[in-house]
C-alpha positions, 0 to 999 in steps of 0.5 A: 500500500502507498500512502497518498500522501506519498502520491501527492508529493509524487504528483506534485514533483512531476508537475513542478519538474513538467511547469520548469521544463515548460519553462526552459522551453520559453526561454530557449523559443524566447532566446532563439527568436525575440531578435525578430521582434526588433529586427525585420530582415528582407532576402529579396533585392529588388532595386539596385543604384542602376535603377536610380541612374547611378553607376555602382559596383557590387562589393563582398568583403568580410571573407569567413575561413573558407574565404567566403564573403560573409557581406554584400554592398555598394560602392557607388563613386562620385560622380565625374562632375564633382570638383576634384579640388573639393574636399567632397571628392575625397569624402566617403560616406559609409551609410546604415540602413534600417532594422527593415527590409535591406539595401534595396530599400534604400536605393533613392536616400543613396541617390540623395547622398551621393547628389551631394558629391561624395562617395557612397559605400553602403552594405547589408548586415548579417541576416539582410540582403544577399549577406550571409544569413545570421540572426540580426543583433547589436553585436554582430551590427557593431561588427559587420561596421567594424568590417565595413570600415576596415574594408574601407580603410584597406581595400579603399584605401581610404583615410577614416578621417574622410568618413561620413556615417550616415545611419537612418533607423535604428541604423543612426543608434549604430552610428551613434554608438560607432562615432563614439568608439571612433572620434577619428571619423569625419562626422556622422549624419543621424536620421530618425534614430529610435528612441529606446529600441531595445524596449521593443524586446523588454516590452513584450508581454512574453519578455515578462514570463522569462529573464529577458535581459539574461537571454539579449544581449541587446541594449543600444545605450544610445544616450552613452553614446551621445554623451561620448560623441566627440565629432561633428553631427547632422541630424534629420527628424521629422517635423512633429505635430503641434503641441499646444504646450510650445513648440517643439523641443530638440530630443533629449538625445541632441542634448546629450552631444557636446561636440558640434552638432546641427538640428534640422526637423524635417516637413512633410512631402517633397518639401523634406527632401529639398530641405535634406539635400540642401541641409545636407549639402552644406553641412559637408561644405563646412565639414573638414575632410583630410 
Protein backbone atom coordinates (compact mmCIF):
# COMPACT_ATOMS: atom_id res chain seq x y z
CA UNK A 1 0.00 0.00 0.00
CA UNK A 2 1.16 3.61 -0.75
CA UNK A 3 0.22 6.39 1.45
CA UNK A 4 -1.38 9.25 -0.64
CA UNK A 5 0.45 11.45 0.96
CA UNK A 6 3.48 9.95 -0.66
CA UNK A 7 1.34 10.10 -4.31
CA UNK A 8 0.56 13.93 -3.67
CA UNK A 9 4.23 14.77 -3.25
CA UNK A 10 4.85 12.03 -6.29
CA UNK A 11 2.35 14.25 -8.03
CA UNK A 12 3.33 17.50 -7.28
CA UNK A 13 7.33 16.83 -8.10
CA UNK A 14 6.00 15.69 -11.68
CA UNK A 15 4.02 18.80 -12.42
CA UNK A 16 6.63 21.17 -10.88
CA UNK A 17 9.57 19.23 -12.84
CA UNK A 18 6.85 19.28 -16.38
CA UNK A 19 5.92 23.62 -15.46
CA UNK A 20 10.16 24.05 -15.17
CA UNK A 21 10.52 22.06 -18.44
CA UNK A 22 7.95 24.01 -19.98
CA UNK A 23 9.69 26.98 -18.61
CA UNK A 24 13.11 26.19 -20.11
CA UNK A 25 11.32 25.84 -23.48
CA UNK A 26 10.01 29.54 -23.15
CA UNK A 27 13.28 30.79 -22.65
CA UNK A 28 15.08 28.79 -25.05
CA UNK A 29 11.99 29.80 -28.05
CA UNK A 30 12.43 33.30 -26.48
CA UNK A 31 16.42 33.09 -26.91
CA UNK A 32 16.02 31.85 -30.24
CA UNK A 33 13.60 34.24 -31.97
CA UNK A 34 12.93 37.54 -29.79
CA UNK A 35 15.84 39.02 -32.27
CA UNK A 36 12.74 39.38 -34.69
CA UNK A 37 10.54 41.50 -32.55
CA UNK A 38 13.23 44.31 -33.27
CA UNK A 39 14.76 43.36 -36.45
CA UNK A 40 12.82 42.66 -39.86
CA UNK A 41 15.09 41.47 -42.24
CA UNK A 42 14.25 41.01 -46.29
CA UNK A 43 16.33 38.34 -48.73
CA UNK A 44 14.78 39.63 -51.80
CA UNK A 45 16.92 42.55 -53.66
CA UNK A 46 14.53 44.05 -55.58
CA UNK A 47 16.48 47.52 -56.66
CA UNK A 48 19.87 48.19 -57.03
CA UNK A 49 21.73 52.01 -57.84
CA UNK A 50 21.25 51.34 -61.57
CA UNK A 51 17.59 51.87 -61.14
CA UNK A 52 18.44 55.05 -59.89
CA UNK A 53 20.65 56.11 -62.65
CA UNK A 54 23.92 55.53 -60.71
CA UNK A 55 26.96 53.90 -61.70
CA UNK A 56 27.99 51.27 -58.88
CA UNK A 57 29.89 48.05 -58.31
CA UNK A 58 28.89 45.14 -56.12
CA UNK A 59 31.11 44.94 -53.34
CA UNK A 60 31.84 41.35 -50.86
CA UNK A 61 34.04 41.57 -48.17
CA UNK A 62 34.24 40.21 -44.53
CA UNK A 63 35.60 36.88 -46.28
CA UNK A 64 34.94 33.69 -43.20
CA UNK A 65 37.84 30.88 -43.16
CA UNK A 66 36.81 29.37 -46.21
CA UNK A 67 37.11 32.74 -47.86
CA UNK A 68 33.85 33.22 -48.33
CA UNK A 69 32.20 36.76 -48.05
CA UNK A 70 30.14 36.93 -45.16
CA UNK A 71 28.77 40.65 -46.63
CA UNK A 72 27.38 42.10 -49.66
CA UNK A 73 27.47 46.04 -50.64
CA UNK A 74 27.54 49.15 -52.93
CA UNK A 75 30.22 51.22 -53.79
CA UNK A 76 28.89 53.75 -55.50
CA UNK A 77 31.81 56.56 -56.61
CA UNK A 78 31.30 60.20 -57.10
CA UNK A 79 30.13 61.37 -59.67
CA UNK A 80 32.54 62.96 -62.91
CA UNK A 81 31.02 66.32 -62.12
CA UNK A 82 32.49 66.75 -58.77
CA UNK A 83 35.03 69.15 -58.42
CA UNK A 84 38.31 67.05 -57.61
CA UNK A 85 39.95 70.10 -55.98
CA UNK A 86 36.62 69.69 -53.47
CA UNK A 87 37.37 68.07 -50.13
CA UNK A 88 33.79 66.21 -51.12
CA UNK A 89 35.68 64.12 -53.90
CA UNK A 90 37.68 62.80 -51.05
CA UNK A 91 34.80 62.48 -48.67
CA UNK A 92 33.00 58.85 -48.34
CA UNK A 93 30.09 58.04 -46.87
CA UNK A 94 29.53 54.76 -45.22
CA UNK A 95 25.64 54.70 -44.98
CA UNK A 96 23.31 52.16 -42.19
CA UNK A 97 20.46 51.35 -43.12
CA UNK A 98 17.45 50.26 -41.04
CA UNK A 99 16.12 47.50 -38.83
CA UNK A 100 13.75 46.82 -42.17
CA UNK A 101 13.78 45.36 -45.28
CA UNK A 102 17.71 45.61 -46.87
CA UNK A 103 19.79 47.66 -49.12
CA UNK A 104 17.35 47.73 -51.90
CA UNK A 105 15.26 49.86 -49.53
CA UNK A 106 17.39 52.42 -49.91
CA UNK A 107 18.03 52.94 -53.11
CA UNK A 108 16.75 56.65 -53.55
CA UNK A 109 18.11 58.01 -49.95
CA UNK A 110 21.58 56.63 -51.67
CA UNK A 111 20.97 58.59 -54.51
CA UNK A 112 20.27 61.96 -52.43
CA UNK A 113 23.68 61.20 -50.64
CA UNK A 114 25.71 60.61 -53.42
CA UNK A 115 23.99 64.02 -55.09
CA UNK A 116 25.91 65.73 -52.62
CA UNK A 117 29.15 64.70 -54.38
CA UNK A 118 30.51 62.48 -52.33
CA UNK A 119 31.33 58.60 -52.46
CA UNK A 120 28.79 56.20 -51.27
CA UNK A 121 29.61 52.51 -49.60
CA UNK A 122 26.79 51.02 -48.13
CA UNK A 123 26.30 47.14 -47.10
CA UNK A 124 23.52 44.54 -45.74
CA UNK A 125 24.08 43.40 -42.12
CA UNK A 126 24.37 39.90 -41.49
CA UNK A 127 20.95 38.28 -41.74
CA UNK A 128 19.69 41.05 -44.82
CA UNK A 129 20.22 41.07 -48.10
CA UNK A 130 22.24 38.80 -50.06
CA UNK A 131 25.00 38.90 -46.70
CA UNK A 132 25.21 35.76 -45.09
CA UNK A 133 22.44 34.80 -43.08
CA UNK A 134 22.57 35.01 -39.28
CA UNK A 135 20.40 36.36 -36.63
CA UNK A 136 20.37 40.43 -36.51
CA UNK A 137 21.76 41.70 -33.17
CA UNK A 138 23.62 44.73 -31.94
CA UNK A 139 26.89 42.89 -31.51
CA UNK A 140 27.17 41.39 -34.86
CA UNK A 141 25.88 45.44 -36.33
CA UNK A 142 28.74 46.94 -34.38
CA UNK A 143 30.63 44.00 -36.13
CA UNK A 144 29.74 43.95 -39.73
CA UNK A 145 30.53 48.34 -39.30
CA UNK A 146 33.98 47.25 -37.89
CA UNK A 147 34.30 45.42 -41.21
CA UNK A 148 32.80 47.91 -43.47
CA UNK A 149 35.47 50.27 -42.10
CA UNK A 150 38.07 48.14 -42.24
CA UNK A 151 37.40 47.29 -45.76
CA UNK A 152 37.19 50.95 -46.48
CA UNK A 153 40.47 51.50 -44.74
CA UNK A 154 42.37 48.59 -46.56
CA UNK A 155 40.75 47.56 -49.85
CA UNK A 156 39.97 51.57 -50.31
CA UNK A 157 42.32 52.81 -49.30
CA UNK A 158 40.54 55.46 -47.70
CA UNK A 159 41.66 57.74 -44.53
CA UNK A 160 38.98 57.37 -41.65
CA UNK A 161 39.08 60.71 -41.19
CA UNK A 162 37.22 61.34 -44.80
CA UNK A 163 34.43 59.04 -43.49
CA UNK A 164 30.91 60.45 -43.14
CA UNK A 165 28.30 57.60 -41.24
CA UNK A 166 25.45 58.22 -42.14
CA UNK A 167 22.52 55.73 -40.24
CA UNK A 168 19.00 56.08 -40.72
CA UNK A 169 16.61 53.79 -38.08
CA UNK A 170 17.90 52.11 -35.86
CA UNK A 171 20.80 52.36 -38.32
CA UNK A 172 21.53 56.01 -36.63
CA UNK A 173 21.61 54.38 -32.95
CA UNK A 174 24.68 52.13 -34.58
CA UNK A 175 26.31 55.22 -35.66
CA UNK A 176 25.97 56.68 -32.90
CA UNK A 177 27.46 54.05 -30.78
CA UNK A 178 30.46 53.57 -33.52
CA UNK A 179 31.05 57.57 -33.52
CA UNK A 180 31.54 57.08 -30.26
CA UNK A 181 34.05 54.40 -30.41
CA UNK A 182 35.73 56.32 -33.43
CA UNK A 183 36.19 60.09 -32.56
CA UNK A 184 38.90 59.87 -35.76
CA UNK A 185 35.67 59.69 -38.48
CA UNK A 186 34.96 62.91 -40.02
CA UNK A 187 31.42 63.15 -38.77
CA UNK A 188 28.32 61.29 -38.62
CA UNK A 189 24.71 62.22 -40.14
CA UNK A 190 21.62 60.93 -37.69
CA UNK A 191 18.34 60.34 -39.31
CA UNK A 192 15.38 59.44 -37.19
CA UNK A 193 17.23 57.34 -34.88
CA UNK A 194 14.73 55.48 -32.34
CA UNK A 195 14.30 56.45 -29.19
CA UNK A 196 14.62 53.26 -26.96
CA UNK A 197 14.83 50.18 -29.15
CA UNK A 198 15.71 47.77 -27.09
CA UNK A 199 12.20 48.38 -25.45
CA UNK A 200 10.79 46.86 -28.46
CA UNK A 201 12.02 43.26 -26.76
CA UNK A 202 11.99 44.08 -22.99
CA UNK A 203 8.15 45.17 -23.55
CA UNK A 204 6.82 42.14 -24.61
CA UNK A 205 4.44 40.66 -22.98
CA UNK A 206 6.22 37.37 -23.30
CA UNK A 207 9.55 39.05 -22.04
CA UNK A 208 7.69 39.01 -18.80
CA UNK A 209 7.25 35.48 -18.35
CA UNK A 210 11.42 34.99 -18.80
CA UNK A 211 14.62 36.63 -17.57
CA UNK A 212 14.96 38.61 -20.70
CA UNK A 213 17.68 40.81 -20.21
CA UNK A 214 19.73 37.28 -19.01
CA UNK A 215 18.91 35.97 -22.76
CA UNK A 216 19.55 39.56 -25.00
CA UNK A 217 22.21 40.74 -25.13
CA UNK A 218 20.74 43.94 -26.76
CA UNK A 219 20.81 47.31 -25.04
CA UNK A 220 21.65 50.30 -27.77
CA UNK A 221 22.63 52.86 -24.95
CA UNK A 222 22.01 55.45 -27.30
CA UNK A 223 22.37 58.03 -24.51
CA UNK A 224 26.01 56.88 -23.60
CA UNK A 225 26.82 57.27 -26.96
CA UNK A 226 25.57 60.65 -27.44
CA UNK A 227 27.02 61.73 -24.46
CA UNK A 228 30.82 60.22 -25.69
CA UNK A 229 30.49 61.57 -29.25
CA UNK A 230 33.48 63.71 -29.98
CA UNK A 231 32.72 64.58 -33.98
CA UNK A 232 30.70 66.69 -35.77
CA UNK A 233 26.91 65.68 -36.47
CA UNK A 234 23.94 66.43 -38.63
CA UNK A 235 20.52 65.36 -37.57
CA UNK A 236 17.32 64.94 -39.58
CA UNK A 237 13.71 64.07 -37.53
CA UNK A 238 10.70 64.89 -38.95
CA UNK A 239 8.76 67.63 -38.01
CA UNK A 240 6.47 66.53 -35.12
CA UNK A 241 2.64 67.66 -34.59
CA UNK A 242 1.84 70.77 -32.91
CA UNK A 243 1.86 70.69 -29.35
CA UNK A 244 -0.49 73.20 -27.53
CA UNK A 245 2.38 73.10 -24.92
CA UNK A 246 5.07 75.32 -27.29
CA UNK A 247 6.93 74.46 -29.64
CA UNK A 248 8.66 71.68 -30.38
CA UNK A 249 11.76 70.72 -28.41
CA UNK A 250 15.09 69.23 -29.81
CA UNK A 251 15.22 65.39 -28.40
CA UNK A 252 16.73 64.51 -25.27
CA UNK A 253 19.48 62.60 -27.19
CA UNK A 254 20.69 66.02 -29.39
CA UNK A 255 21.20 67.30 -25.91
CA UNK A 256 23.40 64.94 -24.55
CA UNK A 257 26.08 65.74 -27.56
CA UNK A 258 28.66 68.06 -26.73
CA UNK A 259 30.59 68.06 -29.91
CA UNK A 260 29.49 70.25 -32.56
CA UNK A 261 26.20 69.42 -33.91
CA UNK A 262 23.45 70.73 -36.44
CA UNK A 263 19.35 70.11 -35.73
CA UNK A 264 17.49 70.07 -38.55
CA UNK A 265 13.22 68.92 -38.36
CA UNK A 266 12.12 67.95 -41.33
CA UNK A 267 8.36 68.76 -43.03
CA UNK A 268 6.27 66.51 -44.65
CA UNK A 269 6.36 65.68 -48.50
CA UNK A 270 8.58 66.71 -51.18
CA UNK A 271 9.43 69.84 -49.11
CA UNK A 272 11.58 67.33 -46.79
CA UNK A 273 13.67 66.33 -49.43
CA UNK A 274 14.60 69.71 -50.57
CA UNK A 275 15.47 70.61 -47.38
CA UNK A 276 17.53 67.25 -46.72
CA UNK A 277 19.62 67.66 -49.78
CA UNK A 278 20.23 71.28 -49.16
CA UNK A 279 20.77 70.96 -45.32
CA UNK A 280 22.99 68.07 -46.11
CA UNK A 281 24.95 69.66 -48.86
CA UNK A 282 26.08 72.48 -46.53
CA UNK A 283 26.51 70.68 -43.78
CA UNK A 284 29.52 68.78 -45.87
CA UNK A 285 30.92 72.24 -47.26
CA UNK A 286 31.74 73.06 -43.81
CA UNK A 287 32.97 69.66 -42.74
CA UNK A 288 36.91 69.35 -42.50
CA UNK A 289 37.90 66.27 -44.59
CA UNK A 290 41.69 65.43 -44.80
Amino acid sequence: MVSGRWIAIAVTGVVCAAGFCAWLVLCLLFWQGSWQLLYHPSSTVARTPASAGLGFTPVGFAAAGNGQPQLTGWWIPAGPSTDPASHLSRCTVLALHSQDGNLSDTVDHLAQLHAAGVNVFAFDYRGYGQSHFEHPSEARWLADTASALDYLANTRHIDTSAIVLDGSGLGANLALEVAAAHPDLAGIIVESPMEDPSSAIFNDARASLVPARLLVGDRWDTNAAASSLRVPSLWFLPFPKPDPNGPAQNPEIFQKVSARKMFVWLPPGKTATRNFSDELSRWLDNLQVK
